[in-house]
C-alpha positions as CSV (number, residue, x, y, z in Angstrom):
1,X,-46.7,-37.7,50.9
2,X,-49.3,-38.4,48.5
3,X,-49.8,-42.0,47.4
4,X,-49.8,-43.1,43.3
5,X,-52.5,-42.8,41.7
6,X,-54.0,-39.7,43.7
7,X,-51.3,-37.6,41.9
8,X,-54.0,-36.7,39.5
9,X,-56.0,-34.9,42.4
10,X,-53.3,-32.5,42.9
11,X,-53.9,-29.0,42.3
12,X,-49.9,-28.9,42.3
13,X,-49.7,-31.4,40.0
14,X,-50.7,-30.6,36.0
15,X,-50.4,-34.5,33.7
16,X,-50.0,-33.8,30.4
17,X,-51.7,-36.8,27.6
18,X,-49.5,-39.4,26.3
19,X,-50.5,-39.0,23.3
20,X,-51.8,-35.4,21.9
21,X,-54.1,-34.4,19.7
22,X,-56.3,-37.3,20.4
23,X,-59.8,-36.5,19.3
24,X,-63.4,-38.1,19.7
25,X,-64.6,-41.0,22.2
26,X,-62.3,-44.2,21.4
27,X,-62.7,-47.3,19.7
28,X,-63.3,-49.8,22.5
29,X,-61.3,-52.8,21.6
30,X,-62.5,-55.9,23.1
31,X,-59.6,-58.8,23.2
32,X,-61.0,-60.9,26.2
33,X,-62.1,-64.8,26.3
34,X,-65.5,-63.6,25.0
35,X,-64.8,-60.9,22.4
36,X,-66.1,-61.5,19.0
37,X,-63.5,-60.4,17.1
38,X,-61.8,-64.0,17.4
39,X,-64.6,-65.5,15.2
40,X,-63.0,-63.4,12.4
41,X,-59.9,-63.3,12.9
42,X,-56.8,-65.3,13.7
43,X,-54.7,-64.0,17.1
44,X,-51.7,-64.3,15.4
45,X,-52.6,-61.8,12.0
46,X,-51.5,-58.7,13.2
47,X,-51.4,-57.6,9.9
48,X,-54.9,-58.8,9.2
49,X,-56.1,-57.3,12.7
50,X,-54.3,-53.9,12.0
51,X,-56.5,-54.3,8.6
52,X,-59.4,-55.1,10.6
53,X,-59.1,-52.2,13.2
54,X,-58.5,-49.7,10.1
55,X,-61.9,-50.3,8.9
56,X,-63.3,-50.3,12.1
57,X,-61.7,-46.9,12.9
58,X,-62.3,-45.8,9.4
59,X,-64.1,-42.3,9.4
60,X,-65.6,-42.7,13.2
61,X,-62.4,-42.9,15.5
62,X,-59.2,-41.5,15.1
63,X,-57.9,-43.7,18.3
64,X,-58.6,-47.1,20.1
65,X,-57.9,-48.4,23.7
66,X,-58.2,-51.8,24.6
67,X,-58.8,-52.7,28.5
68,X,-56.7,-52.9,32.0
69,X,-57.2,-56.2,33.7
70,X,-58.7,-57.7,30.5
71,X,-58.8,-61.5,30.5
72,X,-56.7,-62.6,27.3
73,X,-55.9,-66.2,27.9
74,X,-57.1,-66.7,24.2
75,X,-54.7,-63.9,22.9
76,X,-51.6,-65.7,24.9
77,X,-53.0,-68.9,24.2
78,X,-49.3,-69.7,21.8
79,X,-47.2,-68.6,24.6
80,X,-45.8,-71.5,26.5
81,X,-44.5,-69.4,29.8
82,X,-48.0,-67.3,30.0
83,X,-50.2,-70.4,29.7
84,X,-47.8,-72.3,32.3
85,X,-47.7,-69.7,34.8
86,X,-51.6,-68.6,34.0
87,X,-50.8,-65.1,33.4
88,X,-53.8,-64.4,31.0
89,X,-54.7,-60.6,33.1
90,X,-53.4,-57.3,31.4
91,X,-51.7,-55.2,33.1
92,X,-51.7,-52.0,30.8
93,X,-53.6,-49.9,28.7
94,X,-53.4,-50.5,25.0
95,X,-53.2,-47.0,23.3
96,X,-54.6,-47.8,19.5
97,X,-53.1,-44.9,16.9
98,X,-51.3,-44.5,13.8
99,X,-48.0,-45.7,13.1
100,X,-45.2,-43.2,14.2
101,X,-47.4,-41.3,16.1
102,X,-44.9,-39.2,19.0
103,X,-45.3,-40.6,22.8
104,X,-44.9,-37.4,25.4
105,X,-43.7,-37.7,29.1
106,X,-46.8,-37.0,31.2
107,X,-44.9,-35.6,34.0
108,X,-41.3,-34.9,34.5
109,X,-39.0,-37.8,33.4
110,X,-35.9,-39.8,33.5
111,X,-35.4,-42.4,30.7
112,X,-34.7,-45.7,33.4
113,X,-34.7,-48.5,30.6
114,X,-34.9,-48.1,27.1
115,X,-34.2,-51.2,24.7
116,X,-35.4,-53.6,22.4
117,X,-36.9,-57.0,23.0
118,X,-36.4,-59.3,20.3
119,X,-39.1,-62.1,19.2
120,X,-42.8,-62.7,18.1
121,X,-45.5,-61.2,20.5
122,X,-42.6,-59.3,22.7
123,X,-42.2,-56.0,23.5
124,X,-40.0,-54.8,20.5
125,X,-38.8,-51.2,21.2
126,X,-40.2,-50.0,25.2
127,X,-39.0,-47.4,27.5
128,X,-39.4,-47.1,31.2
129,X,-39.6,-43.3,32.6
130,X,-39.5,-42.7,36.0
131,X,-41.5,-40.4,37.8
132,X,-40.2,-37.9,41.3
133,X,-42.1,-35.4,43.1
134,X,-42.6,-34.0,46.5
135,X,-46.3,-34.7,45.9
136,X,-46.6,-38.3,45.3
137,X,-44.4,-41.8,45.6
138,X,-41.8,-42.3,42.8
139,X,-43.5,-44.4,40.7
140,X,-43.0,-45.3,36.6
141,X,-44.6,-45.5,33.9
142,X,-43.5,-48.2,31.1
143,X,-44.0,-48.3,27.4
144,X,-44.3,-50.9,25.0
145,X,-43.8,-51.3,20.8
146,X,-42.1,-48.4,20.2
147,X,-39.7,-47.5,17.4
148,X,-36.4,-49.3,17.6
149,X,-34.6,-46.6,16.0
150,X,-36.5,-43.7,17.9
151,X,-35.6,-44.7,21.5
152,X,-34.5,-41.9,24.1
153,X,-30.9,-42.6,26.0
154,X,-30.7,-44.4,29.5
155,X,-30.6,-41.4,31.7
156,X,-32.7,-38.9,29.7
157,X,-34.7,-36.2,31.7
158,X,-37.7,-35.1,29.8
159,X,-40.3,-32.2,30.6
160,X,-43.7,-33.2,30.7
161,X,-45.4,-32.8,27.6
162,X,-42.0,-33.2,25.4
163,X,-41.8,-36.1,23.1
164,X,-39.7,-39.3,24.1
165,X,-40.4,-42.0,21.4
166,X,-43.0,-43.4,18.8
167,X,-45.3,-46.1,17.4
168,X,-43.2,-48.6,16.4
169,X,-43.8,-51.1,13.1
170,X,-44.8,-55.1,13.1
171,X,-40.6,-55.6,12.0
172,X,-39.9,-53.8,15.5
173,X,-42.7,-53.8,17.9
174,X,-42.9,-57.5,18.6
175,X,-45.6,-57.9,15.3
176,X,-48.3,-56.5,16.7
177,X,-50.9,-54.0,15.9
178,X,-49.9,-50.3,16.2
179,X,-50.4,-49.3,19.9
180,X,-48.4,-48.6,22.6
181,X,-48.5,-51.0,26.3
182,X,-49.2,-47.9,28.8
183,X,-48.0,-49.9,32.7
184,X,-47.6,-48.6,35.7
185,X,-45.2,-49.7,37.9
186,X,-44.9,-48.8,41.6
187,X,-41.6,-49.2,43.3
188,X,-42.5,-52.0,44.9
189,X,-44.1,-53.6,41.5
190,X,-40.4,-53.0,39.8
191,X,-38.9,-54.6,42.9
192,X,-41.6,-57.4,42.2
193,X,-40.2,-57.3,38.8
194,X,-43.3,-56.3,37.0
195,X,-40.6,-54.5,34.5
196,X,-40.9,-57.8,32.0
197,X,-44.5,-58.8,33.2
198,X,-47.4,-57.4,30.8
199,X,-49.6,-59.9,32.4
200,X,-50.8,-61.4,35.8
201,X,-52.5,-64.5,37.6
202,X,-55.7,-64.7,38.6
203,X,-54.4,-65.1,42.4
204,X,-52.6,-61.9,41.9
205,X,-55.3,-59.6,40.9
206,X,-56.0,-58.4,44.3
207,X,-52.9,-57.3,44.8
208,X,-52.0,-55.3,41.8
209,X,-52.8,-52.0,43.0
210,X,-49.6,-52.0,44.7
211,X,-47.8,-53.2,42.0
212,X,-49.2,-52.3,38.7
213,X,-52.2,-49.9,39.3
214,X,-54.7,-48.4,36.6
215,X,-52.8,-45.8,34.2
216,X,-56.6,-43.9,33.6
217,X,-55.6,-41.0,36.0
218,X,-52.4,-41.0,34.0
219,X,-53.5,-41.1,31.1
220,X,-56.0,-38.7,30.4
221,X,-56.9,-36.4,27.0
């Protein structure tokens, strides 16, 4: 049986983009200890950063992605339970696109969780798919600031490529900039309970392959 995240070596196995349609190199989006962008803007102005990431985008990128395993202690600086537990390390992709653009199931999918998580810098809307095949470990694949009222149903199979949710607003996504959280979640990572952790330790990194490994071969355009 062949191991996450090889699945994208398969010839039996075809992964369709999160997001379609996406165009163009990114915007690479720097939100570590030493980005620049904190020397103009305040962490907490998500409306001013969304401003700020408009003009940056503005007539050169049509998307943004901001890094896996990116060091943002200064980003969760105002959250007590990150800064006493030092989990500063980002364990997802951050997908940067327009408001209410559609999120598709890159393989075959059953809705596992789907909610909302109330509360400045949270989640807001998210969905957790899981992913079965002969080919590779059940594994899943977890989405963040989505659309409160455009959530699938617990218990939802979707096709890859079909559309399961969207971009949600700053009232609904946890007030942050328009993006999605892409995680991946191994079995033993939900186990772990990596469900409700975005972020991890230092003394965890070395260990997160099994748990929460890169989404790149996952997400792919």
């Amino acid at each position: 049986m062949m191991r996450y995240p090889y699945i994208a070596y398969s010839e039996k196995i075809e992964i369709h983009p999160v997001f379609k349609n996406l165009a163009g190199d990114p915007l690479i989006v720097d939100m570590s200890v030493d980005s620049p962008l904190f020397d103009i803007i305040n962490v907490r102005d998500q409306k001013g950063f969304q401003k700020l990431l408009d003009d940056m985008m503005k007539d050169q990128y049509g998307w943004g992605v901001s890094s896996y395993l990116e060091n943002r202690e200064i980003v969760l600086s105002q959250c007590p339970q990150m800064v006493e537990e030092q989990r500063f390390y980002h364990l997802g992709l951050d997908i940067i696109v327009p408001l209410g653009t559609p999120l598709h199931a890159p393989l075959d999918a059953r809705v596992m969780e789907s909610g909302y998580e109330a509360g400045e810098g949270n989640y807001g809307g998210h969905v957790l798919l899981m992913h079965e095949s002969p080919y590779f470990e059940t594994f899943y694949s977890f989405y963040g600031h989505l659309n409160k009222g455009k959530l699938p149903v617990i218990g939802t199979n979707f096709g890859p490529g079909e559309a399961f949710s969207c971009i949600g607003d700053f009232h609904e996504n946890g007030n942050w900039f328009y993006h999605t959280h892409l995680q991946i979640i191994t079995q033993k990572g939900l186990e772990q309970g990596y469900l409700s952790k975005g972020y991890c330790a230092a003394k965890d990194l070395a260990i997160m392959d099994e748990l929460c490994p890169s989404p790149l071969s996952l997400f792919r355009i």
